[in-house]
Biopython code that builds the backbone (N, CA, C, O; Angstrom):
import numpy as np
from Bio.PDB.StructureBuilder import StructureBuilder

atoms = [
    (1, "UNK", "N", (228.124, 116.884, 82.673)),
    (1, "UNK", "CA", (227.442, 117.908, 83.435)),
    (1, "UNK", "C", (226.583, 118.734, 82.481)),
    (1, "UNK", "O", (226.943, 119.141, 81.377)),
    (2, "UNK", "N", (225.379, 118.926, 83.069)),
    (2, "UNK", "CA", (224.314, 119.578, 82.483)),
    (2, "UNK", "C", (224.382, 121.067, 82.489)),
    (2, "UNK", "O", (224.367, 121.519, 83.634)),
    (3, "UNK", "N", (224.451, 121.952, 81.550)),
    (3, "UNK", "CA", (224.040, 123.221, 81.563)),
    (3, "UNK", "C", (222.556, 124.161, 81.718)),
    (3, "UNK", "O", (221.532, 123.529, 81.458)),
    (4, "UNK", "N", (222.447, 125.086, 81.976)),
    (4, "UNK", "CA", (221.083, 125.804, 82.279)),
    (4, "UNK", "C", (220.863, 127.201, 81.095)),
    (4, "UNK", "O", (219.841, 127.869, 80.942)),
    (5, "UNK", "N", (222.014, 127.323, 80.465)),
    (5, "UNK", "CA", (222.156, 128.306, 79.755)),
    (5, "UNK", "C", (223.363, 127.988, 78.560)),
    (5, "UNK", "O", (224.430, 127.379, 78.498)),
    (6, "UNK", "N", (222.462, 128.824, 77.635)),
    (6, "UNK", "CA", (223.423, 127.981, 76.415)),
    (6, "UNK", "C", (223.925, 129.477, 75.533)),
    (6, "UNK", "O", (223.113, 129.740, 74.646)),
    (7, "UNK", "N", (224.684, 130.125, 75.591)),
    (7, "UNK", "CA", (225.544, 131.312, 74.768)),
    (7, "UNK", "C", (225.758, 131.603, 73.946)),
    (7, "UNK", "O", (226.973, 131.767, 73.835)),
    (8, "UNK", "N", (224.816, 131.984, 72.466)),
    (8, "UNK", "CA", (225.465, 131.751, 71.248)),
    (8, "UNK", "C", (225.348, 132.918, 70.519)),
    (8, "UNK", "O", (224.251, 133.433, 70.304)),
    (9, "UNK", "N", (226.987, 133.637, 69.896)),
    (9, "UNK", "CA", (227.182, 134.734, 69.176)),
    (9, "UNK", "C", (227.160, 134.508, 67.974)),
    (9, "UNK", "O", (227.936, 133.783, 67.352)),
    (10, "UNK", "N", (226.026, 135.280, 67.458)),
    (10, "UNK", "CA", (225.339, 135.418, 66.063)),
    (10, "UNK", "C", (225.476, 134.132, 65.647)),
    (10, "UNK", "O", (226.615, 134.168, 65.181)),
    (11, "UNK", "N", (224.990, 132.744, 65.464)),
    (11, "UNK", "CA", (224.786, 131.226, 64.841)),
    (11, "UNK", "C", (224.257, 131.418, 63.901)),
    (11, "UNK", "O", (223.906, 130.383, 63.334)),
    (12, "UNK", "N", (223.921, 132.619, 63.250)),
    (12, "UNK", "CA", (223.264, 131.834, 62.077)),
    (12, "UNK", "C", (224.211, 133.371, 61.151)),
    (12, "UNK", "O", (223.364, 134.029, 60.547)),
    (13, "UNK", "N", (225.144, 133.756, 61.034)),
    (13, "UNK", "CA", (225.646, 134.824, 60.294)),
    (13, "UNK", "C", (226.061, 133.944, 59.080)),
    (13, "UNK", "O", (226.350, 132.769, 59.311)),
    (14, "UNK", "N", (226.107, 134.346, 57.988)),
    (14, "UNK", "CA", (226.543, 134.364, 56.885)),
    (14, "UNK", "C", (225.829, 132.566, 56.085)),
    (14, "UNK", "O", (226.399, 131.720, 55.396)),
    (15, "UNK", "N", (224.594, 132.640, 56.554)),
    (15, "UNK", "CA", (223.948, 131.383, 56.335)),
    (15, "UNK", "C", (222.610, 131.300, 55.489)),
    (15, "UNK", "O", (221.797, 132.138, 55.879)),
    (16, "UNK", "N", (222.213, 130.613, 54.564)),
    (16, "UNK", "CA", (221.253, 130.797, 53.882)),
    (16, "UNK", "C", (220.409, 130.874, 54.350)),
    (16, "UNK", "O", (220.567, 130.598, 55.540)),
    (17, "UNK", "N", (219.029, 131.225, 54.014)),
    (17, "UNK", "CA", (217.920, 131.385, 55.015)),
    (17, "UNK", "C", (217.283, 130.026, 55.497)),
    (17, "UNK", "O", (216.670, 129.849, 56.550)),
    (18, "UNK", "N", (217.622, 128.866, 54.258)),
    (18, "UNK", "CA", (217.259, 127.911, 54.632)),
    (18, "UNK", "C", (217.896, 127.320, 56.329)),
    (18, "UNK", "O", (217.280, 126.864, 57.292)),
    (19, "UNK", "N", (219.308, 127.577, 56.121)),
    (19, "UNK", "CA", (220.201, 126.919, 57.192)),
    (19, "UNK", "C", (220.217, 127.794, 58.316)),
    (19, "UNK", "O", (220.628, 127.267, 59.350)),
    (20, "UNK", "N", (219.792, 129.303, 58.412)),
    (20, "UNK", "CA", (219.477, 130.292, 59.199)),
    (20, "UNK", "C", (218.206, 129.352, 60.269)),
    (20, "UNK", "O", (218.204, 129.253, 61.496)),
    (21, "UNK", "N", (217.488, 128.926, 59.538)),
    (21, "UNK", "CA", (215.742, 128.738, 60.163)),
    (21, "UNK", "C", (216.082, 126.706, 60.889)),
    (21, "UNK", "O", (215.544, 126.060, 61.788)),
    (22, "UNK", "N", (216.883, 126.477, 60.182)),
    (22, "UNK", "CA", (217.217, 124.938, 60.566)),
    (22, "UNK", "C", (218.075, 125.001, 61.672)),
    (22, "UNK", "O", (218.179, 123.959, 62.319)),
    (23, "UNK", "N", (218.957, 126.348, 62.180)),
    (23, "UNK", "CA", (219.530, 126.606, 62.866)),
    (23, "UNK", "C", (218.974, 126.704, 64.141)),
    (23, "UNK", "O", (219.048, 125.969, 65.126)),
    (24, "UNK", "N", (218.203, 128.132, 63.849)),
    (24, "UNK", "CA", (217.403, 128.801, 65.163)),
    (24, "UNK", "C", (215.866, 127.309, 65.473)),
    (24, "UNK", "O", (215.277, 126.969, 66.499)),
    (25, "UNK", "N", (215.807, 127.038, 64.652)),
    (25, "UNK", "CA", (214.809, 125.420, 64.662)),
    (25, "UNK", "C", (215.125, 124.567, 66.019)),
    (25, "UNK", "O", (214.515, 124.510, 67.087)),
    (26, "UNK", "N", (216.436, 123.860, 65.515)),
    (26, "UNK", "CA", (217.095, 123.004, 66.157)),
    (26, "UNK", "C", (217.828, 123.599, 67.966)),
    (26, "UNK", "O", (217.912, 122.994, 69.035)),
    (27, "UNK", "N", (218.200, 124.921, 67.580)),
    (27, "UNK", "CA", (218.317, 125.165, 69.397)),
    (27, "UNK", "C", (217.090, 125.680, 70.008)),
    (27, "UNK", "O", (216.849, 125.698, 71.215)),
    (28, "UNK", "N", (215.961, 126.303, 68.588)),
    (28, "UNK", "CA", (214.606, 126.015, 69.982)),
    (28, "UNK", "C", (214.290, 124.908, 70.279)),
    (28, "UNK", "O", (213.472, 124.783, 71.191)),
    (29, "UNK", "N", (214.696, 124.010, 69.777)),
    (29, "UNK", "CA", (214.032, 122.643, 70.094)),
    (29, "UNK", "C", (214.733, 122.064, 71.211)),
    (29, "UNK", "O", (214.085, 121.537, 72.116)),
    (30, "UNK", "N", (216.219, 122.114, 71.247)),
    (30, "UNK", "CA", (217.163, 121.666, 72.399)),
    (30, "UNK", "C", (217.190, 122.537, 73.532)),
    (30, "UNK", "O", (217.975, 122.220, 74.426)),
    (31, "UNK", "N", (216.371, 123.759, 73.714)),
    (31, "UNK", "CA", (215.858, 124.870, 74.790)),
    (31, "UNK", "C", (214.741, 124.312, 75.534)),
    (31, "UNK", "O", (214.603, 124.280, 76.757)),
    (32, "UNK", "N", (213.787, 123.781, 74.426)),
    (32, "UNK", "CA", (212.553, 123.011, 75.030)),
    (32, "UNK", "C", (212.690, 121.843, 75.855)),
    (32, "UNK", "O", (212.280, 121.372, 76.916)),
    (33, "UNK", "N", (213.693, 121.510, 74.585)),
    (33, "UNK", "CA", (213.992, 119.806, 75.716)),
    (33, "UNK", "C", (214.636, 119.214, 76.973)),
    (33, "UNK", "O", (214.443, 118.342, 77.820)),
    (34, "UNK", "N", (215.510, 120.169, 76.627)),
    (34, "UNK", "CA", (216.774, 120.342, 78.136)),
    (34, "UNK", "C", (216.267, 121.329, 78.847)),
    (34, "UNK", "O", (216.811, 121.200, 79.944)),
    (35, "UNK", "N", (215.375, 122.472, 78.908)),
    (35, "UNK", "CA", (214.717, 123.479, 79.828)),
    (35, "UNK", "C", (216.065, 124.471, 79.915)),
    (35, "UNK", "O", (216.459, 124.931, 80.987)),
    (36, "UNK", "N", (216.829, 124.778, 78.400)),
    (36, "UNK", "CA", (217.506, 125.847, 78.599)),
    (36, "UNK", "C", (217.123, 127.009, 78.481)),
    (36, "UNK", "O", (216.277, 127.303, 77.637)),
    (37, "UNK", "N", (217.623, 127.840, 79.237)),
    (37, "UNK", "CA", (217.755, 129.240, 78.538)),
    (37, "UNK", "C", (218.911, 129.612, 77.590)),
    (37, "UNK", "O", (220.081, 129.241, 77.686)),
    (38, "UNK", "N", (218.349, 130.436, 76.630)),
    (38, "UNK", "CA", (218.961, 130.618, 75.347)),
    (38, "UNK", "C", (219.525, 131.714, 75.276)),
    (38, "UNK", "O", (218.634, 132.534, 75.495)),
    (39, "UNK", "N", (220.868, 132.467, 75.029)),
    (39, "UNK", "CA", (220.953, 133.853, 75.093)),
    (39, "UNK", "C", (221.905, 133.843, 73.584)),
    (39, "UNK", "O", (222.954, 133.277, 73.276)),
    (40, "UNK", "N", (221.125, 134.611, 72.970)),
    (40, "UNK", "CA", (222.293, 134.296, 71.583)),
    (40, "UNK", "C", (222.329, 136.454, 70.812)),
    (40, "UNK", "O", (221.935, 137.518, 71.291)),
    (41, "UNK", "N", (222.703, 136.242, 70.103)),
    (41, "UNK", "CA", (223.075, 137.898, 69.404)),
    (41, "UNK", "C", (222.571, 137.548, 67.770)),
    (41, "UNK", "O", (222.761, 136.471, 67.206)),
    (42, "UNK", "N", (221.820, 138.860, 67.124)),
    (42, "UNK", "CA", (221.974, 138.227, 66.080)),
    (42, "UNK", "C", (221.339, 139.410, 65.634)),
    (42, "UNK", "O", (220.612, 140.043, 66.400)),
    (43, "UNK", "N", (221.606, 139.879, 64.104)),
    (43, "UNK", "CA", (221.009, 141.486, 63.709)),
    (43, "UNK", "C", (219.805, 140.970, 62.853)),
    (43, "UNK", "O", (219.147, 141.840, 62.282)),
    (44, "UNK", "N", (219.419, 139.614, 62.685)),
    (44, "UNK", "CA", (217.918, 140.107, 61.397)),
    (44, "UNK", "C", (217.027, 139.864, 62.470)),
    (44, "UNK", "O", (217.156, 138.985, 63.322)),
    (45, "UNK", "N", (215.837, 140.948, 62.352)),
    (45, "UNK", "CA", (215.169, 141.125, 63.347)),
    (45, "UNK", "C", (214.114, 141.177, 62.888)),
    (45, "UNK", "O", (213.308, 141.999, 63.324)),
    (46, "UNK", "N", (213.698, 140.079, 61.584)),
    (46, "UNK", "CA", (212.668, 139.112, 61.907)),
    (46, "UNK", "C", (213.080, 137.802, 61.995)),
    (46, "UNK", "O", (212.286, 136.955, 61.586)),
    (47, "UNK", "N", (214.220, 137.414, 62.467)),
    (47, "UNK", "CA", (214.265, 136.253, 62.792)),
    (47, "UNK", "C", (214.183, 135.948, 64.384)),
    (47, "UNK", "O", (213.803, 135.024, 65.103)),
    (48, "UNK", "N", (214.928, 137.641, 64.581)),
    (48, "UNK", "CA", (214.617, 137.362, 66.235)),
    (48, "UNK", "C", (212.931, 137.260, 66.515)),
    (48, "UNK", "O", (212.687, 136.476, 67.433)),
    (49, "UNK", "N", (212.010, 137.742, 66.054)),
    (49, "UNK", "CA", (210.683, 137.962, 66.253)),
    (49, "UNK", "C", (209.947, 136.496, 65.996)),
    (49, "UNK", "O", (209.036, 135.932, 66.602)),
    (50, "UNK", "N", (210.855, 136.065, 64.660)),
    (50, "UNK", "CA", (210.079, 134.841, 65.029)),
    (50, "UNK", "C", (210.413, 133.863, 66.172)),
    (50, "UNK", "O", (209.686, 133.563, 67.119)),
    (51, "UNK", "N", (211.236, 133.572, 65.989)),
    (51, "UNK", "CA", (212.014, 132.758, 67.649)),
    (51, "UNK", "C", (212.345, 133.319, 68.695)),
    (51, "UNK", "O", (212.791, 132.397, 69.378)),
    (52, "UNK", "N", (212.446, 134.572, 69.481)),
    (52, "UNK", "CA", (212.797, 134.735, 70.751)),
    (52, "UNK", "C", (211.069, 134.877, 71.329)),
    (52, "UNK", "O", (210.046, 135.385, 70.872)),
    (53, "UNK", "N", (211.395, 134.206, 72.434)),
    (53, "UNK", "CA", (210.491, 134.671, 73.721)),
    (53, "UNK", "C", (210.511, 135.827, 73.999)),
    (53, "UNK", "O", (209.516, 136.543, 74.104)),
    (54, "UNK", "N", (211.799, 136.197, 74.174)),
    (54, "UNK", "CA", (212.373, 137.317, 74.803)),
    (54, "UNK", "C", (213.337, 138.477, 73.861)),
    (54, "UNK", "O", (214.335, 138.087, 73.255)),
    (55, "UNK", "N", (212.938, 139.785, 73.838)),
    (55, "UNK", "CA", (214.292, 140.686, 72.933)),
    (55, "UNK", "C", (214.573, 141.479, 73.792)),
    (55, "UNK", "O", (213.798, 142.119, 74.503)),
    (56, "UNK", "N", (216.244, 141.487, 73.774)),
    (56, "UNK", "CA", (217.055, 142.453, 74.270)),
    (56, "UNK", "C", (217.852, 143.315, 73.215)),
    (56, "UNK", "O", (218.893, 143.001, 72.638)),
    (57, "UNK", "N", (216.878, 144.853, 73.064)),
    (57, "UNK", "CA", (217.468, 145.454, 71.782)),
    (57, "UNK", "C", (218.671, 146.550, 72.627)),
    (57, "UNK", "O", (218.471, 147.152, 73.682)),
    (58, "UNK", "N", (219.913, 146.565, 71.796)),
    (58, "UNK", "CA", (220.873, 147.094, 72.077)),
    (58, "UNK", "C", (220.458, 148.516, 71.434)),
    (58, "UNK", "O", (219.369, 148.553, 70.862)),
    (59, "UNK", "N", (221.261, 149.722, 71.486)),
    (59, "UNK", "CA", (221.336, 150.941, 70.923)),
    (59, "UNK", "C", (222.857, 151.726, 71.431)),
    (59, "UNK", "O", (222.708, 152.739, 72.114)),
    (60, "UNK", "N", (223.920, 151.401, 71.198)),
    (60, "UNK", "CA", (224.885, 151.591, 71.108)),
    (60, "UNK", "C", (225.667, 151.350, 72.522)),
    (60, "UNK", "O", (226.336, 152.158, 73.166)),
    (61, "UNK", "N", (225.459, 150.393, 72.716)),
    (61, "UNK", "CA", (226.016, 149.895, 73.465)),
    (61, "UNK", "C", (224.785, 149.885, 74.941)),
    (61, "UNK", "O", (225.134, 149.822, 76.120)),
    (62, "UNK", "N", (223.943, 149.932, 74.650)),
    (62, "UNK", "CA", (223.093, 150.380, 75.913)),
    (62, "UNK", "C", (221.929, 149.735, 75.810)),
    (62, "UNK", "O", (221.351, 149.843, 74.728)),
    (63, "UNK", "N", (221.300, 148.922, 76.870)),
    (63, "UNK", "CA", (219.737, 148.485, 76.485)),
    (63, "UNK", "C", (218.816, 149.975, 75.733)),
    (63, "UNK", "O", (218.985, 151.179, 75.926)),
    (64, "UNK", "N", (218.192, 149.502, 75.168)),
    (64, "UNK", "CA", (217.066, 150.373, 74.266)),
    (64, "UNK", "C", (215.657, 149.498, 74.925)),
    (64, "UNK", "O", (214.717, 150.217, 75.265)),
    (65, "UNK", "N", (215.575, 148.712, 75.020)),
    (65, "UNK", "CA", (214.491, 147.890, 75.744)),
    (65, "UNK", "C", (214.287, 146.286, 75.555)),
    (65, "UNK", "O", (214.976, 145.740, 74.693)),
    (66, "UNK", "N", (213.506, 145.618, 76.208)),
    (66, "UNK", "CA", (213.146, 144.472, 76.704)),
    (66, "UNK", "C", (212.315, 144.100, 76.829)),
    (66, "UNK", "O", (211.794, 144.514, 77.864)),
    (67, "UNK", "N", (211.359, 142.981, 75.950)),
    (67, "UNK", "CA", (210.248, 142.740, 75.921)),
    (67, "UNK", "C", (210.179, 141.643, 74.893)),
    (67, "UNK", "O", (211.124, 141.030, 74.396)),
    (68, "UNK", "N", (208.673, 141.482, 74.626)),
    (68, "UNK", "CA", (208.324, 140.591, 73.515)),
    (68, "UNK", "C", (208.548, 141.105, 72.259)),
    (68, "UNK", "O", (208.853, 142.288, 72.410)),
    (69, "UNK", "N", (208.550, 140.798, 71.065)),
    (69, "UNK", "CA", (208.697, 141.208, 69.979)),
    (69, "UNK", "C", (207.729, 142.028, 69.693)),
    (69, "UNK", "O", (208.049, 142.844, 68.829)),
    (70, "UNK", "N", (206.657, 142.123, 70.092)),
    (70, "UNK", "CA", (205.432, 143.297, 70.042)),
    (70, "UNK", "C", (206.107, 144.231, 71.016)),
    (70, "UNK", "O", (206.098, 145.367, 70.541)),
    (71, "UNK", "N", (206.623, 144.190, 72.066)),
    (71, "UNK", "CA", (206.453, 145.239, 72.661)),
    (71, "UNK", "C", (208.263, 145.868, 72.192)),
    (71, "UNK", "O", (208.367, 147.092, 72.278)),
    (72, "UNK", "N", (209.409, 145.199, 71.794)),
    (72, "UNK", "CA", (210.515, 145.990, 71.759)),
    (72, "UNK", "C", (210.016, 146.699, 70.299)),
    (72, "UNK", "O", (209.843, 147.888, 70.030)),
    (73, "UNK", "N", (209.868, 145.585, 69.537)),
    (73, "UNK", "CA", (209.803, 146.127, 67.880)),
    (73, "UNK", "C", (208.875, 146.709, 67.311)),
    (73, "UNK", "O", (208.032, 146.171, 66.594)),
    (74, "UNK", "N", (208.975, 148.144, 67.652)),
    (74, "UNK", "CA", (208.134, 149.301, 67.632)),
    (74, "UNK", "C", (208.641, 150.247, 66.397)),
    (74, "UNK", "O", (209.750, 150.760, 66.546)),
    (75, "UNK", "N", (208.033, 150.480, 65.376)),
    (75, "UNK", "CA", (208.372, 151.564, 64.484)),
    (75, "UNK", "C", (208.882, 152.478, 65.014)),
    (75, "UNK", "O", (209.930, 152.967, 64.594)),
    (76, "UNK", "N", (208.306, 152.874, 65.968)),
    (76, "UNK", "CA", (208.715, 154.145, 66.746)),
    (76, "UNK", "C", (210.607, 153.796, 66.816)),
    (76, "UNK", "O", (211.481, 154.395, 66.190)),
    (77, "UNK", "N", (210.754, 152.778, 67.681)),
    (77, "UNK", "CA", (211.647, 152.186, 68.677)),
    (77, "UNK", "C", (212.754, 152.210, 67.447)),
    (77, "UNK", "O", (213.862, 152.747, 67.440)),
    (78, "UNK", "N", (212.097, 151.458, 66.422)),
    (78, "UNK", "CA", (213.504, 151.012, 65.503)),
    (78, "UNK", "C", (213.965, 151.590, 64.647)),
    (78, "UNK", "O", (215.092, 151.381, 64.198)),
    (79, "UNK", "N", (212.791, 152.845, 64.066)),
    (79, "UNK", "CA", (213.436, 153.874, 63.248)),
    (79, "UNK", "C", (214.149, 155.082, 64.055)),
    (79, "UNK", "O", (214.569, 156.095, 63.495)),
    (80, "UNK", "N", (214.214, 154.889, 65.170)),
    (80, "UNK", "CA", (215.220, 155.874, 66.335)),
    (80, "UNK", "C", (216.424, 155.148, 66.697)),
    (80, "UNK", "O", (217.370, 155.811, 67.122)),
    (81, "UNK", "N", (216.561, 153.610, 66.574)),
    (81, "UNK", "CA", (217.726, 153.071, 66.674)),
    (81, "UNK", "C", (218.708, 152.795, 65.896)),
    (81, "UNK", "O", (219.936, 152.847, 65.967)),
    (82, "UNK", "N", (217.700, 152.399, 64.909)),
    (82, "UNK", "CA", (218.509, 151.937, 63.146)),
    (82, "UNK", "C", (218.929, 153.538, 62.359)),
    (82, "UNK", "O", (219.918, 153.597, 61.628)),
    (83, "UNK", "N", (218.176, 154.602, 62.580)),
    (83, "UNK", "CA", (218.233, 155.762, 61.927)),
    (83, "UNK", "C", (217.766, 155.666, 60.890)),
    (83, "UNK", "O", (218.340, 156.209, 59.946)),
    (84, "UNK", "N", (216.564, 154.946, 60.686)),
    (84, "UNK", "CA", (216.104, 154.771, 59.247)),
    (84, "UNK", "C", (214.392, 154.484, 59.449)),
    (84, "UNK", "O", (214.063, 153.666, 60.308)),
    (85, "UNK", "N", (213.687, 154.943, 58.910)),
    (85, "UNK", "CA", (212.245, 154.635, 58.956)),
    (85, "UNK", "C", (212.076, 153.067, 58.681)),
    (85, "UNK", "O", (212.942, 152.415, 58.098)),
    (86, "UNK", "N", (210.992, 152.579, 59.111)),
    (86, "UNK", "CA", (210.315, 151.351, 58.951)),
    (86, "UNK", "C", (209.392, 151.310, 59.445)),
    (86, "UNK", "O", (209.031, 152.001, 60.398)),
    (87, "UNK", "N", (208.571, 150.138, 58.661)),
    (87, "UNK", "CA", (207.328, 149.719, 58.644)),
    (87, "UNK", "C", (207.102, 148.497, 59.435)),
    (87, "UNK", "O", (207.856, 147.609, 59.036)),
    (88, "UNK", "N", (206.403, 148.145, 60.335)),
    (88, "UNK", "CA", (206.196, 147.222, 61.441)),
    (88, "UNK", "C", (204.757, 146.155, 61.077)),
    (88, "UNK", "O", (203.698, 146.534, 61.578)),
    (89, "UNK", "N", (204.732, 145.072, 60.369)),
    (89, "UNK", "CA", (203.648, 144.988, 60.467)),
    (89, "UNK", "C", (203.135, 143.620, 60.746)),
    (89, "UNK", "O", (203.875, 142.741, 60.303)),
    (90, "UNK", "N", (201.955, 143.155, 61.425)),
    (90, "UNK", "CA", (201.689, 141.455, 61.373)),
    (90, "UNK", "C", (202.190, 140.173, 60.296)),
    (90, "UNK", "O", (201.801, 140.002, 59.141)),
    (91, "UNK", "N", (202.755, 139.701, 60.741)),
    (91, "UNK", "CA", (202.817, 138.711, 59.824)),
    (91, "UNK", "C", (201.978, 137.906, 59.310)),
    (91, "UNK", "O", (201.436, 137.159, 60.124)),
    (92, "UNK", "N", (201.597, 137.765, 57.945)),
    (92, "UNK", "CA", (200.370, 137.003, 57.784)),
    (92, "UNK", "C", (199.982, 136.116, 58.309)),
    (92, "UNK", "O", (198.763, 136.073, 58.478)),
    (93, "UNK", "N", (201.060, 134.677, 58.957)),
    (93, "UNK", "CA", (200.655, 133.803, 59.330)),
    (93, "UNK", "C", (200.586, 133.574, 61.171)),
    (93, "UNK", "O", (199.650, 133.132, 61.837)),
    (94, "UNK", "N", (202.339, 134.201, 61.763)),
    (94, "UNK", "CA", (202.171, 134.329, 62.826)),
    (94, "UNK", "C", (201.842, 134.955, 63.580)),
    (94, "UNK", "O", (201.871, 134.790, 64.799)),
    (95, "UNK", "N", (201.325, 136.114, 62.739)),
    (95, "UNK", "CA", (201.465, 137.945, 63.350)),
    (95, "UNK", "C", (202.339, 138.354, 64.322)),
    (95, "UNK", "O", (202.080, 139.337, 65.016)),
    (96, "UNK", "N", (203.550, 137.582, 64.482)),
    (96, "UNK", "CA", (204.306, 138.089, 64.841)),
    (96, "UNK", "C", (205.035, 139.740, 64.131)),
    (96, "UNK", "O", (204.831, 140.155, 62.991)),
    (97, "UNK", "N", (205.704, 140.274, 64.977)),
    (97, "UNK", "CA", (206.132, 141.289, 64.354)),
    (97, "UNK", "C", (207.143, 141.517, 62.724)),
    (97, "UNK", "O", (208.283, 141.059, 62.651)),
    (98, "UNK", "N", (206.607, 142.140, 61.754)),
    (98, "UNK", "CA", (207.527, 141.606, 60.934)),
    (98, "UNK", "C", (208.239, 143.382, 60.033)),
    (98, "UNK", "O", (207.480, 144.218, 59.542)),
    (99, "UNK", "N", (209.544, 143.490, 60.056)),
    (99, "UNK", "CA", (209.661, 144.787, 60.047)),
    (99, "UNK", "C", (210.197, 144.620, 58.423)),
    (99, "UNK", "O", (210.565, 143.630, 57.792)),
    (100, "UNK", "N", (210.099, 145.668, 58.157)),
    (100, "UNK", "CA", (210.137, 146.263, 56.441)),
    (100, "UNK", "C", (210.920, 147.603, 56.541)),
    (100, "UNK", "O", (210.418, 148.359, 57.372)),
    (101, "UNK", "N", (212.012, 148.090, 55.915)),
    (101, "UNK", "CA", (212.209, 149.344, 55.905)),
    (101, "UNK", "C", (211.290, 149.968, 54.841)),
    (101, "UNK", "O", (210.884, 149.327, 53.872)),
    (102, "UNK", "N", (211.055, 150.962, 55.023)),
    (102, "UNK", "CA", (210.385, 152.186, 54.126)),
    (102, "UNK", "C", (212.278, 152.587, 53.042)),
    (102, "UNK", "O", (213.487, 152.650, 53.268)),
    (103, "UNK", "N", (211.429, 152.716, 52.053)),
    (103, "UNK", "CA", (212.621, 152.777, 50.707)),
    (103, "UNK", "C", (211.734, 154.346, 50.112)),
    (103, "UNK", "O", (212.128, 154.934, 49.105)),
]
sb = StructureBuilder()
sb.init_structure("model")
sb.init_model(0)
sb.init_chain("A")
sb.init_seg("    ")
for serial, (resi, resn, name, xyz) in enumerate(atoms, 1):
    if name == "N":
        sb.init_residue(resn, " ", resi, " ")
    sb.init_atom(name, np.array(xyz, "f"), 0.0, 1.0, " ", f" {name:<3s}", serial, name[0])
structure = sb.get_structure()
């Protein structure tokens, strides 16, 4: 029996970046192919930016918002969630969103 939705808590924790990206790789690819939807958890948030369609940012227990990675991952948004300033900026290649803390 075929599934429509596939559940995965944090898959890529404690994984090199290589095996992080071969990770999130391989279930976008089995999302595409089988026409799943993907719902997974995961705190580096440029990895969510590069691979989700979709972000659902938490803030203590509570949606904070929902959108594309342009529209959740907002300097504004994440230095009010994280409690820490950051820098938001295009990525050179995908321009996807790519966040930096300010040090």
């Amino acid at each position: 029996q075929q599934t429509s939705v596939l559940c995965l808590d944090e898959p890529t924790t404690g994984l090199d970046l290589k095996y992080q990206v071969e990770i999130l790789t391989l279930i976008r690819s089995l999302a595409h192919e089988r026409n799943l939807t993907v719902i997974l958890t995961i705190h580096d948030l440029n990895l969510a930016s590069s691979f989700a369609d979709q972000i659902v940012l938490l803030n203590k227990g509570e949606i904070a918002a929902i959108g594309t990675g342009a529209e959740v991952l907002t300097e504004a948004r994440l230095s009010e969630v994280y409690q820490t300033p950051v820098k938001v900026l295009p990525h050179p290649e995908y321009q996807t969103p790519l966040i930096v803390p300010v040090l």
